[in-house]
N, C-alpha and C positions, 0 to 999 in steps of 0.2 A: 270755767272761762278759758276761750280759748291759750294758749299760747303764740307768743311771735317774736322776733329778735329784733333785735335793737337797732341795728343801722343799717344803711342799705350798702349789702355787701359790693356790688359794683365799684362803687366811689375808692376803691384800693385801687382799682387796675391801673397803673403808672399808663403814664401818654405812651401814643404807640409810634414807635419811630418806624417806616418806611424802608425797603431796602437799600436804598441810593445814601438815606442819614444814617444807617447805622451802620455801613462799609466808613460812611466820611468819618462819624466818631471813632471808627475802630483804627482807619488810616492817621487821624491827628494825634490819637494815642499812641499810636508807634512812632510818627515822626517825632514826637514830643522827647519818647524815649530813648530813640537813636539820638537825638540831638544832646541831650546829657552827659550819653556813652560815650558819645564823641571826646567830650572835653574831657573828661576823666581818666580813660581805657590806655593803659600803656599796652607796649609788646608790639612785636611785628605786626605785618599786613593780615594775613592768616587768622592770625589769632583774634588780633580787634574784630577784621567781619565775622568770623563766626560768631562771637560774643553778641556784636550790633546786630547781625542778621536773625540769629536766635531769639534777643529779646523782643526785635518786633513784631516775629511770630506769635511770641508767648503772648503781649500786649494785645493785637489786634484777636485771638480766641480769648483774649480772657472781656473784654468788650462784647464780644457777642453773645460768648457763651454765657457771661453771669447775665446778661440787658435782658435772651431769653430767657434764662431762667428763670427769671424775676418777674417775668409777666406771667411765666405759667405759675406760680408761685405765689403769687399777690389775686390772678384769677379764680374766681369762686369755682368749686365743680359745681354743675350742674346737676348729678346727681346728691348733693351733700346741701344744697340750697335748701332753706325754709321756702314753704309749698306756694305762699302767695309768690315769694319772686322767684321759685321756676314755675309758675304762669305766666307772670309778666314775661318771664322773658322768651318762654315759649309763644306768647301773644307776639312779641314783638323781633326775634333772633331764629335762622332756622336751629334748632342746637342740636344734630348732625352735625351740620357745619360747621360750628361752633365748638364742640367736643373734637370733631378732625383737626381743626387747628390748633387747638390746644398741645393736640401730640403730635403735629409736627413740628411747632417752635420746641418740646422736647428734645425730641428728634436730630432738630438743626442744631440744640445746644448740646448735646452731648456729641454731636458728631464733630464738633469744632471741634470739641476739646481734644478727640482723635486726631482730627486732623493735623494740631496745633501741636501735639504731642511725636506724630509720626515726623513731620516736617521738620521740626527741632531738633529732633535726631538724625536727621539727616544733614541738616547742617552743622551739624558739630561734627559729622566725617570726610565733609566735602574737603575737594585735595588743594584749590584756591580760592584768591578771595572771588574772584568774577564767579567761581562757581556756586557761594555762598550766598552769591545776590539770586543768580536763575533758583535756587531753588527755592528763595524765597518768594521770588516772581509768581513762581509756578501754584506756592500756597495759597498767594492772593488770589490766582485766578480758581483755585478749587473752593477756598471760603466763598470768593463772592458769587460763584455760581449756586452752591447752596445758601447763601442768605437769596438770591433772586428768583431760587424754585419756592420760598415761602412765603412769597409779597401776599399768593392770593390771602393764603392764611395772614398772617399779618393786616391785612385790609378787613377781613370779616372779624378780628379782636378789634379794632379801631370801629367800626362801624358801632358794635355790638356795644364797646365802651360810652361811644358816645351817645347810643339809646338810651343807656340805662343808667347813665351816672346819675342823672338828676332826678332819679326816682325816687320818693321820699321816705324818710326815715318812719321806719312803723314800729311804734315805741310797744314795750310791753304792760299795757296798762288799758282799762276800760276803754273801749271802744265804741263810739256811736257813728254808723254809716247817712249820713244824708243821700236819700234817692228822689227820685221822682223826673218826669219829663224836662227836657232843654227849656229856661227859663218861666218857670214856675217860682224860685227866689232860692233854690239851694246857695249858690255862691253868697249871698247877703247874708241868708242867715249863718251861716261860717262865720262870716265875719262878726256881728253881732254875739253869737257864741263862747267866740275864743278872738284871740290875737292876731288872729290871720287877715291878712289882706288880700286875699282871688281878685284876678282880674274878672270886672264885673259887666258884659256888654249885651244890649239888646239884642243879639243875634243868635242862633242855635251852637250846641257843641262851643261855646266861650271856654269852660274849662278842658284842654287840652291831656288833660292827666289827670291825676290825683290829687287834691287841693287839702291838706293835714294841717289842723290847728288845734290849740290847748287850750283845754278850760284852765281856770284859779281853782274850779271846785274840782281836778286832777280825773279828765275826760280827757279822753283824743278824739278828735274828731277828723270825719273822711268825704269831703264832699267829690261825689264822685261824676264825669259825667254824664250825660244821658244816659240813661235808659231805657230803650225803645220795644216797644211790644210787637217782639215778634222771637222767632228760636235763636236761641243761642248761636247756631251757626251761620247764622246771618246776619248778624252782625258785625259792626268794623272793627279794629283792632280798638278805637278809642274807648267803644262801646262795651268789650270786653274787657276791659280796665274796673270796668265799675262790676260787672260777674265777679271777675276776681276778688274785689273787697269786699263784696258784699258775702261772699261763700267763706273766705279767709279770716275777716277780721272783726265784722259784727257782732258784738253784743246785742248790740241793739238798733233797728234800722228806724229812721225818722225819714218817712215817705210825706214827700210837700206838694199840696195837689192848690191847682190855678183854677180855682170855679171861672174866672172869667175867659177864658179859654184863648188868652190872648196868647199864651203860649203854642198856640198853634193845634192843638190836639181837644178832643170835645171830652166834658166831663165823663162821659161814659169809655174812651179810651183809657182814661186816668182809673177808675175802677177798674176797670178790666187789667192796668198793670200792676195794679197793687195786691190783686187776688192772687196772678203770676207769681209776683215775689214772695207772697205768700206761702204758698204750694212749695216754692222752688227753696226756700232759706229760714229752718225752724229755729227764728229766733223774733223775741216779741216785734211789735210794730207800732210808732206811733205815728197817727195823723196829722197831718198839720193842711188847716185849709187857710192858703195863706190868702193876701189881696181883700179883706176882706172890707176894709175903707172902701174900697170903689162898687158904689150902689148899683143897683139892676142886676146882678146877678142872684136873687136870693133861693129863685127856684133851682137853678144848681146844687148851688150849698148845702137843700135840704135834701135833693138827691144825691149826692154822696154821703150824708149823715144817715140816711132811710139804707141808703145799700152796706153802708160800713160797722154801722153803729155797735149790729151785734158781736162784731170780733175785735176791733178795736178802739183803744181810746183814741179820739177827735177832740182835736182844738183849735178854735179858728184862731188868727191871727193876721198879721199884718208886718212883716219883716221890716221892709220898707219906713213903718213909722212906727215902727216899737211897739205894735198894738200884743197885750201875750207874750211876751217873749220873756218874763219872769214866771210864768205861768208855764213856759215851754222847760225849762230850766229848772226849776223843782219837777216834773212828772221825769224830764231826762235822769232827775239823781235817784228819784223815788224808782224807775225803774230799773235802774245798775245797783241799786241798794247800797247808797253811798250817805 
């Protein structure tokens, strides 16, 4: 059985603050702390600014520097990812880009810390106090030129974050992938299976992602979206969502085929995508001929049961009105050997 981990590692990446917000946290932090100094700091002119001059230097690097570090730090590498989600994120991030940015918020937090380090010491030899403010001036203007050469980066972490946070957790435990064409009843029977509620709508591609829910008899399930018959690299990113689980996280694939063809596609496409997935992902398969309440389809039926029969188990059903769906539910345990 395969392996997978436990949570979706994205969901760490702290929100991504913008060049303009995180100069302003890094400025309200030193006003904060000049304004303390103030009240406190005995001793000449001299002496107080360099103290106040120096601590806001050290305040506004120590804001930036630890805010980067903590995103590149909380960010998953991409090379050290579990394989389904660097697909996913390969489907959906260029990661190039994504790896670049990485090491340049590096980059920009350790350079602070230099810079926050050089400039400090230069105000603690500056010869008055008006010359302890210019060189502080001059700090701000070198930090915030390096926080505004790394907005692009900073904008591809924010993007990237908000692709994939809500990507869902793929637990380590039995695995049944639901496949088949855009509205054939994968999302229903999800629901009916396990705890999950999919949004459920008469129209093609409704599940936008990966749709994860749990049996009581300790199954995950993956309903994924469409499917579409044709090569892999023609496919849309949504479409590639469902490759990736079905290659990553299958135990076991429950392929849901629509005799009635309302789903848009003729029975003989639906064979033809199930033979596909066949070929393409060695792990069992079950049939599921859903719809089966709604009469006049019977020569369908028995032409997908005439083309399938000899490789897989077929059950018809009825998602929609509970027709099988205890009968779906014992062959799913009997085939995870639960």
């Amino acid at each position: 059985m395969k392996k997978r981990v436990e949570a979706n590692p994205f969901r760490k990446i702290p929100t991504i603050l913008y060049a303009d917000e995180l100069l302003d946290k890094a400025h309200n932090r030193a006003e904060k702390v000049a304004g303390e100094l103030r009240k406190t700091t005995r001793g000449e002119s001299l002496y107080k600014s360099r103290i106040i001059e120096e601590q806001k230097i050290r305040a506004t690097t120590a804001v930036i520097s630890d805010y980067l570090s903590t995103v590149v730090k909380k960010t998953p590498s991409v090379d050290n990812l579990d394989p389904f989600y660097r697909e996913i994120l390969e489907i959906l991030i260029d990661t190039d880009d994504f790896k670049k940015s990485l090491g340049a918020l590096n980059w920009a937090s350790d350079f602070s810390k230099k810079l926050g380090s050089m400039y400090g010491r230069r105000v603690h030899k500056a010869g008055s106090a008006r010359h302890t403010s210019i060189i502080r001036k001059q700090f701000n203007g070198r930090i915030s030129s390096v926080v505004k050469q790394i907005y692009p980066n900073l904008a591809c972490i924010a993007v990237a974050r908000e692709k994939l946070k809500n990507l869902p957790t793929v637990k380590d435990m039995p695995t049944v992938v639901i496949a088949g064409y855009p509205n054939v009843g994968k999302s229903t029977l999800l629901r009916k299976l396990t705890n999950a509620e999919p949004e459920i709508n008469a129209y093609p591609f409704t599940t936008k992602g990966l749709n994860v829910g749990y049996s009581d008899y300790g199954i995950q399930f993956v309903d994924t979206p469409g499917v579409l018959d044709r090569p892999i690299y023609e496919r849309n990113d949504i479409e590639l969502h469902a490759v990736v689980a079905l290659n990553y996280l299958a135990d076991l694939i429950v392929f849901v085929m629509d005799p009635t063809e309302y789903c848009g596609y003729t029975i003989e496409e639906q064979i033809n995508l199930t033979n596909e997935i066949e070929k393409t992902f060695k792990v069992p398969i079950i049939i599921i001929i859903n719809k089966i309440d709604i009469e006049g389809y019977e020569e369908n039926l028995k032409i997908a049961e005439r083309e399938l029969s000899s490789k897989f188990d077929i059950i018809r059903a009825s998602t929609e009105n509970d027709i099988n769906i205890d009968v779906i539910k014992k062959e799913i345990m009997n085939k995870i050997d639960l």
